[in-house]
C-alpha positions, 0 to 999 in steps of 0.5 A: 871762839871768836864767832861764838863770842860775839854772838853772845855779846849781840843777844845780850845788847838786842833787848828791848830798853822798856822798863823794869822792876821798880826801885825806891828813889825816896832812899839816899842808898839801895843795895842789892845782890841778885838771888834766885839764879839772878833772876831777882834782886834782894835787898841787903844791908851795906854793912858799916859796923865796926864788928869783924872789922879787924878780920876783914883785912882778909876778904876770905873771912868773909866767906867763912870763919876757919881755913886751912891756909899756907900763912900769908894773905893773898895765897891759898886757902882751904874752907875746913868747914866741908859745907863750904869746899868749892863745887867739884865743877869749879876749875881744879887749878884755882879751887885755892883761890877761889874764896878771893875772887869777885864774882857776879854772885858776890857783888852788891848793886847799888842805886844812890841819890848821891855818889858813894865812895869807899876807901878801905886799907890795912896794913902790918906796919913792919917793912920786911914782912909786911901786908897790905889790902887798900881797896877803893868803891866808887858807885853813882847814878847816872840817872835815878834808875841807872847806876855804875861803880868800880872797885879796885882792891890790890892784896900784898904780902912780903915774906917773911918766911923765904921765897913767900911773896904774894899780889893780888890785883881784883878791879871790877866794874858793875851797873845797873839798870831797873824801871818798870818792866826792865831790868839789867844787871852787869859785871866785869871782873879781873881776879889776878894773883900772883904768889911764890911758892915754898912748899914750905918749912922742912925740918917743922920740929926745930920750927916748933923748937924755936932753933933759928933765931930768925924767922926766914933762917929756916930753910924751905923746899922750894926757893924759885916756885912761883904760880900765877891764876887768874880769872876774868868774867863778864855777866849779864843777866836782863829781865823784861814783862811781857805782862804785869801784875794790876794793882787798884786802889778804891776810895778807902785806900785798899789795894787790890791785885789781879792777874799774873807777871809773865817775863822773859831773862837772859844771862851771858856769861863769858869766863876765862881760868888760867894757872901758870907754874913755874920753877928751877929743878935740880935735875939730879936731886929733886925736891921732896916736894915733887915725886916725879919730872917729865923734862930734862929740862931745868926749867919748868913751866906748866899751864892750864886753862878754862874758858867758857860761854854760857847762854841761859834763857828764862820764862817766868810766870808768877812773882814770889813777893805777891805769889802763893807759887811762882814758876821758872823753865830755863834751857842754856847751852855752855860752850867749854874749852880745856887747855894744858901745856903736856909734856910731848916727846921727840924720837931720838931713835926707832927704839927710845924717846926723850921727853924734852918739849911741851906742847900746848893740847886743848878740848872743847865740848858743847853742854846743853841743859834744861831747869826749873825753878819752883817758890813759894811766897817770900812775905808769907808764913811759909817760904819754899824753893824748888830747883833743879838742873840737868844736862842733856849733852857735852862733857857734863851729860847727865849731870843733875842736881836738886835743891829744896828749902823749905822754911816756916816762921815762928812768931815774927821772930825766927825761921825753922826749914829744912834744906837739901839737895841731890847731885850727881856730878862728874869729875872736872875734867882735869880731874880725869885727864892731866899731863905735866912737868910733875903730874900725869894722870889718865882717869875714868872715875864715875859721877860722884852722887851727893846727897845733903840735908840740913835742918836750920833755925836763924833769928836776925833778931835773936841774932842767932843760926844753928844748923844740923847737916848730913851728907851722904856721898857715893864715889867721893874723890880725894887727893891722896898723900902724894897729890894724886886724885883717887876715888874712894870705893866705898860710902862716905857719910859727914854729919855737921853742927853750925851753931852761931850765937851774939850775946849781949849784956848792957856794953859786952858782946860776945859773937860766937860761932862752932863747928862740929864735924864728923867723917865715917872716913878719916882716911880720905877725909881728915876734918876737925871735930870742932873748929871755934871762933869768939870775938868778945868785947866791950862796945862803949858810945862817948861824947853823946854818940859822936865816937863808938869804941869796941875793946876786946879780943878773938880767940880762934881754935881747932881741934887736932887733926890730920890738916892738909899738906899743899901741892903748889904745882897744881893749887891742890890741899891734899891728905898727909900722914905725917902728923897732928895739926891743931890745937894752938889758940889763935889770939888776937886783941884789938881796939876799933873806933867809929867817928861819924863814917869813919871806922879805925882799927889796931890789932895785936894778933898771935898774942899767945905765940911763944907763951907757955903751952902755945909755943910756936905751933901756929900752923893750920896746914902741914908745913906752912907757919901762920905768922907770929905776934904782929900788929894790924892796923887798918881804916874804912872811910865812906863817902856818901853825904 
């Protein structure tokens, strides 16, 4: 591995430092994501509104709206929007915890004629069952086309239900280098989430009754579970022209263009996933939790771990800014290890054996695949995109996937497309092979095809999204009642309705979002029909615009249905068929401020709790409680002047 590493470390420092794409250096700040399998950066907009401000506390919203979730920040989650569930080739084990993480897809690049700071932090200001999120950004340039910035962000939670701690520590470093026929992109990030596990309320009707007087009286499955997941990734990606695009000006000021870009891309990726499990076992009665024990040991400890490398080369001809088409071929090779500490046994005679060590088994495979990547022009009428992947060899042989967009606008002021893809993907590998202290399974399941399609309409202007999907999926994997993997033997049909609409009259807003879904197969797939989110509030400018005030309120609501239970030895949300979960209205009312580049916002949230039909039933999850009436507060300061 050691060799392996530095090799790519070597190809991603021998490029040539020429030049490379060019940025506005008129703009006191430039902010980018990378798009187009990170072969193009495109602008976004740094966001320093004060709307949402009051859930972004919780950085998972800002990847989706509704979750299943076990009650405190830092600790799992589960998108109920389907569309959004983790890509079955992420690592099994932190699938959970995956919509915390910094990532190189996530990431914001900037280029600023100043340094820019930004100091975030929110809090529940009760000592014994308090959150916190402080989070600081700081980014400069170090010449007008370089540019390097950190970010720091520690997630904490105190129990207030037993045994419920939480910390989540993600620092990261990012930069950036673009001049004309150069540029270089680079991430470095350390997601580490450290969380104790409950395996939540046991009796959840005298939770509903209201028996215990207080909160973290009510006794729990597991009072000396813990898990740990961490991930580190480095990123590189760098571009160089071999030939430009000409431009020529005549004497009246009309630019003409001859001639095709031709470039060349290398990205690097090195990534490291490991989860970690521990606890105490009561050898002679073990929690209803656990369904079987491999040790006769008390003390548990599992692992598992991801490591991978991938190398991905690009040629490039054409660019979408200018192009009707332009064109991308790429080859990439992905070096992948799988570790996991498995029970191991030790003979006691020729006839019987006690399982009483672990013992730590790993496997590597070399994937290799070829891509292409096919677009349209992104300042014409029409803009389209054509991608698609397949794997010649390694674990992942003969894998493939294809993804289409195609979107036309409409009077300057929406776009109406169609989206799809095709997949065929085999089973993480874990998903087929895994040995533990509570789980082992030896399974053989085939490639699981997915077929989706989507037809949209979004408006920036109208301030409006609506999108009708469908999916088809043939040998869908699910996780049955006892948090086992098993393939379901017939077709699996989903249909989705996001609709996502800002309203405003003179100072009312009102931003709604809903989602509708529905599964031919409830059995291995319990969605909601509906899940709902509406932040509605009066926005008022005072003292000539010197301080803006948002008042309002969130309602958040799901239908009934059959939420997932969580197995926190593996991370894994899973089916249950012991009751309904839904139907609680989330309430939460706030006020926010602005002065100049500082916002502030208090929040009273869960109002409804213990009120008239609400009562106590605040859970998204089988089992785990959201938190009762609380109030929020939190500040976001920007340094930029």
């Amino acid at each position: 591995m050691r060799r392996l590493f530095i090799i790519s470390v070597l190809i991603s420092a021998v490029a040539v430092i020429a030049h490379g794409q060019v940025i506005d250096t008129t703009r006191q700040i430039n902010t980018w994501m990378l798009k187009h399998n990170f072969t193009r950066f495109e602008d976004v907009q740094l966001d320093t509104n004060m709307h949402q401000l009051q859930r972004d506390y919780n950085p998972v919203y800002k990847e989706g709206f509704s979750y299943e979730s076990v009650g405190i920040l830092g600790h799992a989650v589960n998108h109920m929007d389907f569309m959004l569930r983790q890509d079955p080739a992420f690592f099994l084990f932190g699938r959970a915890w995956e919509p915390y993480l910094k990532t190189a897809e996530r990431t914001i690049f900037f280029n600023t004629k100043t340094p820019f700071t930004s100091l975030s932090y929110s809090t529940i200001p009760v000592k014994k069952w308090k959150e916190d999120n402080i989070e600081v950004v700081h980014t400069q340039n170090a010449s007008p086309y370089t540019n390097i910035g950190i970010e720091f962000n520690i997630l904490s939670g105190k129990p207030l239900y037993l045994n419920q701690d939480t910390k989540t520590t993600r620092v990261g470093l990012f930069g950036s280098h673009a001049k004309n026929r150069y540029s270089f992109f680079g991430t470095f990030y350390y997601n580490d989430i450290n969380a104790k596990d409950n395996g939540g309320i046991v009796e959840r009707d005298s939770f509903l009754n209201g028996v215990k007087e207080k909160w973290w009286e009510y006794d729990v499955n597991l009072i000396e579970a813990k898990s740990h997941y961490r991930n580190l990734a480095l990123f590189t990606t760098q571009k160089y022209n071999l030939v430009e695009r000409h431009f020529s000006t005549d004497s009246l000021g009309n630019t003409t263009t001859t001639g095709k870009t031709l470039s060349i891309s290398h990205q690097l990726i090195i990534e490291r996933q490991l989860k970690v499990y521990n606890d105490m076992v009561d050898l002679d009665s073990l929690s209803p939790v656990y369904n079987n024990y491999y040790y006769l040991a008390a003390s548990a400890r599992d692992s598992a771990s991801e490591d991978k490398i991938s190398n991905v080369f690009q040629l490039i001809l054409g660019d979408p800014d200018y192009d009707k088409i332009s064109a991308r071929i790429y080859a990439g090779h992905e070096w992948r290890r799988f570790g996991m500490l498995s029970p191991d046994s030790i003979y006691v005679d020729s006839l019987a054996s006690d399982t009483v060590i672990s013992k730590f088994n790993t496997e590597y495979f070399n994937d290799v695949f070829l891509g292409f990547h096919l677009a349209g022009p992104t300042t014409g009428i029409w803009d389209w995109v054509i991608d698609g992947k397949y794997y010649l060899l390694g674990y992942n042989q003969n894998n493939f996937n294809l993804h289409s967009t195609f979107s036309r606008e409409l009077g300057g002021k929406r776009d109406l497309g169609l989206r799809g893809s095709f997949e065929m993907t085999k089973p993480h590998y874990f998903t087929n092979y895994y040995s533990s202290s509570f789980f082992e399974w030896d399974n053989d399941f085939p490639s699981m095809l997915r077929i989706k399609g989507e037809a949209f309409i979004q408006s920036d202007e109208l301030e409006t999204d609506i999108r009708l999907g469908a999916s088809y999926i043939s040998n869908y994997i699910y996780w049955d009642t006892v948090a086992m993997p098993r393939v379901y033997d017939k077709n699996l049909l989903v249909f989705t309705a996001h609709m996502s609409k800002h309203f405003k009259l003179a100072g009312y807003n009102s931003d709604n979002k809903l989602l509708v879904q529905y599964t031919t197969a409830d059995e291995v797939l319990s969605l909601p029909i509906a899940a709902i989110y509406s932040s509605n509030y009066w926005k008022q400018s005072l003292f000539k615009g010197a301080l803006v005030a948002d008042l309002g309120f969130d309602l958040y609501y799901t239908t009934k249905y059959r939420a997932s239970s969580y197995m926190p030895a593996t991370g894994v949300f899973h089916l249950q068929d012991e009751t309904d979960v839904g139907g609680y209205p989330f309430v939460d009312v706030f006020i926010a401020f602005r002065v100049k580049t500082t916002r502030i916002f208090a929040s009273y949230n869960n109002v409804l709790q213990s009120v008239g039909f609400a009562g106590n039933n605040f859970f998204t999850s089988l089992s785990y409680p959201m938190k009762p009436r609380h109030f929020r507060l939190g500040l976001v300061w920007y340094f930029y002047d």
